[in-house]
C-alpha positions in Angstrom: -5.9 18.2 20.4 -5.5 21.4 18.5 -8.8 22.3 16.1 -8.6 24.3 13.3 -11.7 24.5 11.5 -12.2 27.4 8.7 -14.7 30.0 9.7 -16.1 30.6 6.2 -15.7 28.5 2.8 -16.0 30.2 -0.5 -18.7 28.8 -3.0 -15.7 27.1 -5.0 -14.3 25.3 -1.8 -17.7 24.5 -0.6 -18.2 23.0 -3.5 -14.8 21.0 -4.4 -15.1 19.7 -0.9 -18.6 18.3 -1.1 -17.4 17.0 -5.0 -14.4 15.4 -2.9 -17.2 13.8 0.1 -19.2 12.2 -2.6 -16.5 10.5 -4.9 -14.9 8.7 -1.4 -18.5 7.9 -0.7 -18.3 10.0 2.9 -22.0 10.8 2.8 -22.0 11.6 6.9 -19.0 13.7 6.2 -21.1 15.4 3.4 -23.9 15.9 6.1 -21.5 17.4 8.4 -20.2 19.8 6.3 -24.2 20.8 5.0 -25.4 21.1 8.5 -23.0 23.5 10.1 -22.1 25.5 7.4 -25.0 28.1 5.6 -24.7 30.8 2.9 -26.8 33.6 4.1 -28.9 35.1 1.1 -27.2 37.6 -1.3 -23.5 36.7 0.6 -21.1 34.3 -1.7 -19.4 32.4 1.1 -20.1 29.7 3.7 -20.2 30.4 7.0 -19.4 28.6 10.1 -22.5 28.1 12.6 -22.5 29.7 16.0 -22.9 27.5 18.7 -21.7 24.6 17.9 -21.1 22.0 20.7 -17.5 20.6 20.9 -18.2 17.1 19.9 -19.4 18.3 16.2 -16.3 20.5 16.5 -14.1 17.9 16.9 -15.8 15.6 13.7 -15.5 19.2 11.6 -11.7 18.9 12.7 -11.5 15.7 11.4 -13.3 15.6 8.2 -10.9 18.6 7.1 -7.4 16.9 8.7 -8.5 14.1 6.1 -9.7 16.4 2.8 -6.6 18.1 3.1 -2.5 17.2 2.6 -1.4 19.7 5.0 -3.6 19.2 7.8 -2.3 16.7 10.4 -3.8 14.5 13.2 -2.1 15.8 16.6 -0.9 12.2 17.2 -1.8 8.4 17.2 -4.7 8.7 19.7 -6.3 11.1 17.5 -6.0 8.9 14.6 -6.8 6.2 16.2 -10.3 7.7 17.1 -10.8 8.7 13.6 -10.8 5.4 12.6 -13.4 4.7 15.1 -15.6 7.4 14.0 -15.0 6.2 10.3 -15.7 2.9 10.9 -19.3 4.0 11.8 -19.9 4.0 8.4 -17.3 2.1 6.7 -16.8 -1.7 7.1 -13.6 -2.5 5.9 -10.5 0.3 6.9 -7.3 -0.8 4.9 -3.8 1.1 6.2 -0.5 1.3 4.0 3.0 2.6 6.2 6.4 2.3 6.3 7.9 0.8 9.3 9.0 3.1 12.3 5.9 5.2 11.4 3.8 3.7 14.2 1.5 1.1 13.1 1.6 -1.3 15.9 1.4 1.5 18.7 -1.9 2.8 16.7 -3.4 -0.7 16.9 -2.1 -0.6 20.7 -4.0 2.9 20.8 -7.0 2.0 19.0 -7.6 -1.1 21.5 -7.1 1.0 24.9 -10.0 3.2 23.5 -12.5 0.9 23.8 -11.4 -1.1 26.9 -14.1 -0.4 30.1 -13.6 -1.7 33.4 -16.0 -4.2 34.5 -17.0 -3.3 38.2 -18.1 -6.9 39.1 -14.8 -8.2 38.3 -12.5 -5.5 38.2 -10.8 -6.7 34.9 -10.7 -4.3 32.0 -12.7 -5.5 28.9 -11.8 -4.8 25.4 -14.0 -4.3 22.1 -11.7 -5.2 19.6 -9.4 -8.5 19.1 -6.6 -7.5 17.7 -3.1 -9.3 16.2 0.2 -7.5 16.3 3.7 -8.0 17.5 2.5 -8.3 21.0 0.2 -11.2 19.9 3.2 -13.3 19.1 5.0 -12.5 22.6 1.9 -14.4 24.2 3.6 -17.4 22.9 7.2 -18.8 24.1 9.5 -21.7 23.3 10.4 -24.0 25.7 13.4 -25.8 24.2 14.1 -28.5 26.8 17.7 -27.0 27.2 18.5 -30.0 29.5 17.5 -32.8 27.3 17.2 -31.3 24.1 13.8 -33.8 23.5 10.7 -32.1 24.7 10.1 -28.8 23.1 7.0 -26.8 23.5 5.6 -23.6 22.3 3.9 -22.4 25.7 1.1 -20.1 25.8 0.7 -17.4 28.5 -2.6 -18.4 29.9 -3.0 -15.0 32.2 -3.8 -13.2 28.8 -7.5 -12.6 28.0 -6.5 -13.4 24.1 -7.3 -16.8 24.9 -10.5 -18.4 25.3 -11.2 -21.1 27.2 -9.5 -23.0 24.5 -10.6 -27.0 25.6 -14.3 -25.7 25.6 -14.1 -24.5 21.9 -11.8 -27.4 20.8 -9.2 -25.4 19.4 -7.2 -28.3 17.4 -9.9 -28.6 15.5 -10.4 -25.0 14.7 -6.7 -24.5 14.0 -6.1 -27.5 12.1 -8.2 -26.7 8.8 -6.0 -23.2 8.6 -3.1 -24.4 9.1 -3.4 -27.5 6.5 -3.8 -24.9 3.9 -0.5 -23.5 4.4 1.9 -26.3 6.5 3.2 -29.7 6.2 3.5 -30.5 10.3 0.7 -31.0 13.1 0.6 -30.2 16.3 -1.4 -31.3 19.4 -2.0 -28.8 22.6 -1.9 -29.5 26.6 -5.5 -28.3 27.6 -3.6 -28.7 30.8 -0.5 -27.2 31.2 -1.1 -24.9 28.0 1.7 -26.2 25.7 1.3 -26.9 22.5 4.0 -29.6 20.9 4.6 -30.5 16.6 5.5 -33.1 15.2 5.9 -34.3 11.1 5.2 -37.3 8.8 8.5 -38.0 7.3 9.2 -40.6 4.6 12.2 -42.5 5.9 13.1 -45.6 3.4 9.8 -45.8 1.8 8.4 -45.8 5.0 6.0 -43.3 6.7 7.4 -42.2 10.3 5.8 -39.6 12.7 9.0 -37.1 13.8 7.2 -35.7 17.7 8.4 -32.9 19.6 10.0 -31.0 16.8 11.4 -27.2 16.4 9.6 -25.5 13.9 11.4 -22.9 12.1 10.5 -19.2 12.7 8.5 -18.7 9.5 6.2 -22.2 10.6 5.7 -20.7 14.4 4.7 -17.2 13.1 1.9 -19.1 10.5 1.1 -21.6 13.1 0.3 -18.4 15.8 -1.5 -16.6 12.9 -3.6 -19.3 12.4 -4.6 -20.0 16.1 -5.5 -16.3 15.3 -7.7 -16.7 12.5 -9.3 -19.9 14.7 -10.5 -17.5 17.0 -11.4 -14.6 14.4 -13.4 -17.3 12.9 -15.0 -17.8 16.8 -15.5 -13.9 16.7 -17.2 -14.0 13.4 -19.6 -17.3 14.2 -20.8 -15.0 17.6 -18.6 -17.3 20.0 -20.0 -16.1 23.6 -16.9 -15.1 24.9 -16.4 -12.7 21.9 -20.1 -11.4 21.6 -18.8 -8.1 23.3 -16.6 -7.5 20.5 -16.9 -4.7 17.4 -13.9 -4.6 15.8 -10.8 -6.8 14.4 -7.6 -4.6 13.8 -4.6 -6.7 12.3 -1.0 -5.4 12.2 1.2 -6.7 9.4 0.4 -10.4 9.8 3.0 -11.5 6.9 6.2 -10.2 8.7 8.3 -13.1 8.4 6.8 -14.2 5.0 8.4 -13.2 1.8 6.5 -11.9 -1.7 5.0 -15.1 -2.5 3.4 -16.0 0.2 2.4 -12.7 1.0 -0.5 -13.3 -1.8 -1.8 -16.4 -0.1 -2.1 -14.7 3.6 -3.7 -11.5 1.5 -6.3 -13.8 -0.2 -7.5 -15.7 2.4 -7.8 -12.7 4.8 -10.1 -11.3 2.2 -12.2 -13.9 1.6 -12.6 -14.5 5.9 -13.2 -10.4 6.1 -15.6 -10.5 3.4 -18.1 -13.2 5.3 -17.6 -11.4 8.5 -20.5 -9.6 10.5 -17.6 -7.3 12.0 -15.7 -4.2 11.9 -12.1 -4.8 10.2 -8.8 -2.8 10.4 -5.6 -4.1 8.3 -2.5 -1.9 8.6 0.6 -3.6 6.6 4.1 -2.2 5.5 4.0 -4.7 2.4 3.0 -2.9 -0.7 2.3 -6.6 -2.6 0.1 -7.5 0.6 -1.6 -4.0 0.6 -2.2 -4.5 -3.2 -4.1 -7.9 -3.0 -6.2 -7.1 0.1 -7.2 -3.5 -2.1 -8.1 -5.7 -5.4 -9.7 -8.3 -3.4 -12.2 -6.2 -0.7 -14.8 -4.6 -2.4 -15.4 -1.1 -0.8 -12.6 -0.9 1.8 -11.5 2.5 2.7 -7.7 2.5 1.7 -5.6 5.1 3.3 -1.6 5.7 3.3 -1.0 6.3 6.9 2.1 8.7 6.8 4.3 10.3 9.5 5.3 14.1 9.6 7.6 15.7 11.6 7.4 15.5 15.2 4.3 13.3 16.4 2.0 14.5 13.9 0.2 12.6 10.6 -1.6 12.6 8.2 -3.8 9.9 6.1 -4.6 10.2 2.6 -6.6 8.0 0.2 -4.1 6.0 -2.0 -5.6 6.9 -5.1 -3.1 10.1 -4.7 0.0 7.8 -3.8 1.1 5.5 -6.8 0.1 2.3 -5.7 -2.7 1.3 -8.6 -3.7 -2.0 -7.5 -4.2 -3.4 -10.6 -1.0 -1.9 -12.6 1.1 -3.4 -9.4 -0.3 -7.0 -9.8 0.2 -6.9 -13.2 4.3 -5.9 -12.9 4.1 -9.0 -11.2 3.1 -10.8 -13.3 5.1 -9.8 -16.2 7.7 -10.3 -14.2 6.7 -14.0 -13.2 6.1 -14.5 -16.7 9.3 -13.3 -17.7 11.5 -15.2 -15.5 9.5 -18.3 -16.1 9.0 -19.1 -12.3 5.5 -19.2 -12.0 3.1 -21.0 -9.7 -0.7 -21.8 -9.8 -1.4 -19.0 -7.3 -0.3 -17.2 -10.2 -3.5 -18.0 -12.0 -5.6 -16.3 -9.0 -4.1 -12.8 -9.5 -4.7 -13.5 -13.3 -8.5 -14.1 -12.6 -9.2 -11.2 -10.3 -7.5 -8.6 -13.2 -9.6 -10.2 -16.2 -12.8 -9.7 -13.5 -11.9 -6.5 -12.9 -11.2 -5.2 -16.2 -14.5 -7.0 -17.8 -16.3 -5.2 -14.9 -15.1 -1.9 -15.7 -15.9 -2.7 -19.4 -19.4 -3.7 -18.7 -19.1 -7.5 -19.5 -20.4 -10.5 -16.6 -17.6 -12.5 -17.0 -13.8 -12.6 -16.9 -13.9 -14.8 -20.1 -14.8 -11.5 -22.5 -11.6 -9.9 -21.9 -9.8 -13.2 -23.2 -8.5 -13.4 -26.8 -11.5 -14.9 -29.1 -9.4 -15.2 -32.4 -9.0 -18.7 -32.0 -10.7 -21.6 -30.4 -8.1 -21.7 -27.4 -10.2 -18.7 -25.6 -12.6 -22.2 -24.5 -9.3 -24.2 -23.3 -8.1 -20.8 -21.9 -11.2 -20.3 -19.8 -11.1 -24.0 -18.4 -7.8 -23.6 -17.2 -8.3 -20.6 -15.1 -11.3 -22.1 -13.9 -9.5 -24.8 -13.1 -6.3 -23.2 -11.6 -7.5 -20.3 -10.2 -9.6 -22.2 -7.3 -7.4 -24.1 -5.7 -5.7 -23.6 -2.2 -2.2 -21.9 -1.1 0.7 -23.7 0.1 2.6 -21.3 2.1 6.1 -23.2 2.6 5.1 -25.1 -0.2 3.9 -23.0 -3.4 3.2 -25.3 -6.4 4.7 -25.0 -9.5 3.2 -24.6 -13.1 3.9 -27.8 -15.2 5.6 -26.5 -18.6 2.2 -26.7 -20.5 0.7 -24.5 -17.9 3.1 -22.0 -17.8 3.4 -21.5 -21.7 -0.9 -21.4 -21.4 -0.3 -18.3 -18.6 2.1 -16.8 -20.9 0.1 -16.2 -24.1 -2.7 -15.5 -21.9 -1.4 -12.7 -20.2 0.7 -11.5 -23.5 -2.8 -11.3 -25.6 -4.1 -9.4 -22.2 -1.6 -7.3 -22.5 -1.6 -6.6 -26.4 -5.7 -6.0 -26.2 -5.7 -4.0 -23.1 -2.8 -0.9 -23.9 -0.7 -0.1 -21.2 2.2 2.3 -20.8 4.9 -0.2 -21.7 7.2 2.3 -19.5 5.3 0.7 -16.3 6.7 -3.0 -17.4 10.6 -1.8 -18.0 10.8 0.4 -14.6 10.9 -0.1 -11.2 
């Protein structure tokens, strides 16, 4: 690890940097930076104390790798124990890359640092449950090449990512997830560790049950996210086998899920992340995902997590990459709008930018940013009420009846009239 901490600030970058600490709310940054560096009376620069012990070093090193553009991180183990020191303070850490920069080796590299070996048992034990594209390989199909009848997804019961799974009824933990987003069932072999679906079909007016089923590629990847969030929810609710555990680090969870359903994943996550008594990392290469989970998770650090050359990187706050949160979910909507193929999730993202946008303008309530010229501003607030609460259909998504769709329209369109934005954001990609 190579550190290269200034030996003396000037007054001006002593103070931009402190100015920088306080509007990213990195107050034991700020602390850092005050303890170790002193301007001796009558001298106009900062300088460096002697002495200090490499540990404080190292956090110096840090704090400046992340204030500046040009200062990289080494390589993923260092970033990944950045994150660790970060989350000390910070609850929530949000990360936005582009594939082949590394994200699924970081979350590899941020579990290994907090595995121990326990001495009693000889196993190593980990501090953080995490989901990436190892997490699916813990689950294979079983296809029944011979008969082509029974086919299982099985479940590699060596791994320590499963609990004892007939002690914590897991159908009963999995099935309330999966209902949001899924029209099939499944039942598990406590067993043998096999886990078969089946689906209600209509045949002649007739309700059948269809068993032993092959679920297409998009329905295994929601089904194994959900048997994740089953035991996230375990981790959250203090489940004994996870009371060792600190920290949750998810790796693009959405990778076989296109735009729209992207939102669905995005807003549930938030809303399980939000209740949770636990350390969170979410690194995604979706901008649509990233963009929800921002607008949704109140005081999430949000970093773009970029490569350099070589094995170096480099993390910067996204408020200096054009993302805008807010300007993104609107382009979507336009576009929706536009197009005329709109759905009721629709109405969600609708919501959380009036809340927003009243919030920043000082009102309570999403209903002051709506048009009162007319009486419809009542109707208009009923509606989004109405359709902005209910659940997501992943394979599913419901469509807007006509009458609803014209209601979204004029909704957003007087939104869009009241509040001015550069029209140039709506007619370019």
């Amino acid at each position: 690890m190579s550190i290269t901490i200034p030996e003396k600030l000037s007054k001006q970058k002593y103070d931009e940097l402190l100015n920088r600490l306080k509007k990213f709310d990195l107050t034991k940054y700020t602390n850092l930076i005050k303890e170790n560096y002193k301007k001796p009376k009558e001298e106009t620069e900062y300088f460096l104390a002697d002495d200090i012990e490499d540990s404080v070093r190292i956090k110096l090193d840090y704090v400046f790798k992340r204030m500046s553009d040009k200062q990289a991180f080494d390589n993923l183990q260092e970033i990944a124990q950045y994150l660790r020191w970060l989350l000390e303070d910070k609850k929530y850490v949000l990360l936005f890359a582009y594939n082949g920069t590394g994200k699924t080796r970081l979350s590899a590299e941020f579990k290994t640092l907090g595995q121990t070996l326990n001495e009693e048992t000889g196993e190593k034990e980990a501090d953080t449950l995490y989901y990436n594209a190892f997490t699916e390989d813990l689950f294979r199909w079983n296809n029944d090449l011979k008969n082509d009848a029974d086919r299982v997804l099985e479940l590699n019961r060596e791994s320590s990512f499963f609990p004892e799974i007939e002690d914590v009824e897991m159908e009963s933990r999995i099935r309330p997830f999966l209902h949001r987003y899924a029209d099939f069932d499944f039942r598990i072999d406590y067993d043998e560790y096999k886990i078969s679906f089946y689906r209600n079909v209509v045949i002649d007016g007739v309700s059948q049950r269809v068993d032993n089923i092959k679920v297409s590629r998009g329905e295994e990847n929601i089904f194994i996210w959900c048997f994740f969030l089953a035991i996230m929810q375990l981790v959250v609710d203090k489940g004994e086998t996870y009371k060792r555990l600190k920290y949750i680090y998810i790796d693009d969870p959405i990778s076989s899920l296109d735009d729209n359903n992207a939102i669905a994943v995005a807003s549930h996550l938030a809303t399980l992340m939000s209740g949770a008594d636990i350390k969170v990392v979410v690194s995604t290469h979706h901008a649509l995902f990233y963009n929800v989970l921002c607008n949704e998770i109140a005081k999430a650090e949000r970093l773009f997590f970029q490569k350099l050359s070589g094995t170096s990187y480099v993390l910067k706050d996204t408020s200096k990459t054009p993302f805008f949160h807010h300007v993104a979910l609107l382009k979507e909507l336009k576009k929706a709008a536009d197009s005329g193929e709109l759905y009721t999730y629709h109405f969600n993202i609708l919501r959380n930018i009036l809340e927003k946008t009243a919030s920043f303008h000082g009102y309570k309530d999403f209903s002051s940013c709506l048009r009162k010229e007319d009486d419809d501003s009542v109707v208009y607030r009923r509606i989004i009420n109405l359709l902005s609460h209910g659940n997501y259909s992943i394979f599913d998504p419901k469509e807007m009846v006509e009458e609803n769709k014209e209601y979204f329209k004029r909704i957003l369109n007087d939104f869009l009239e009241d509040y001015k934005f550069n029209q140039k954001i709506f007619d370019n990609e």
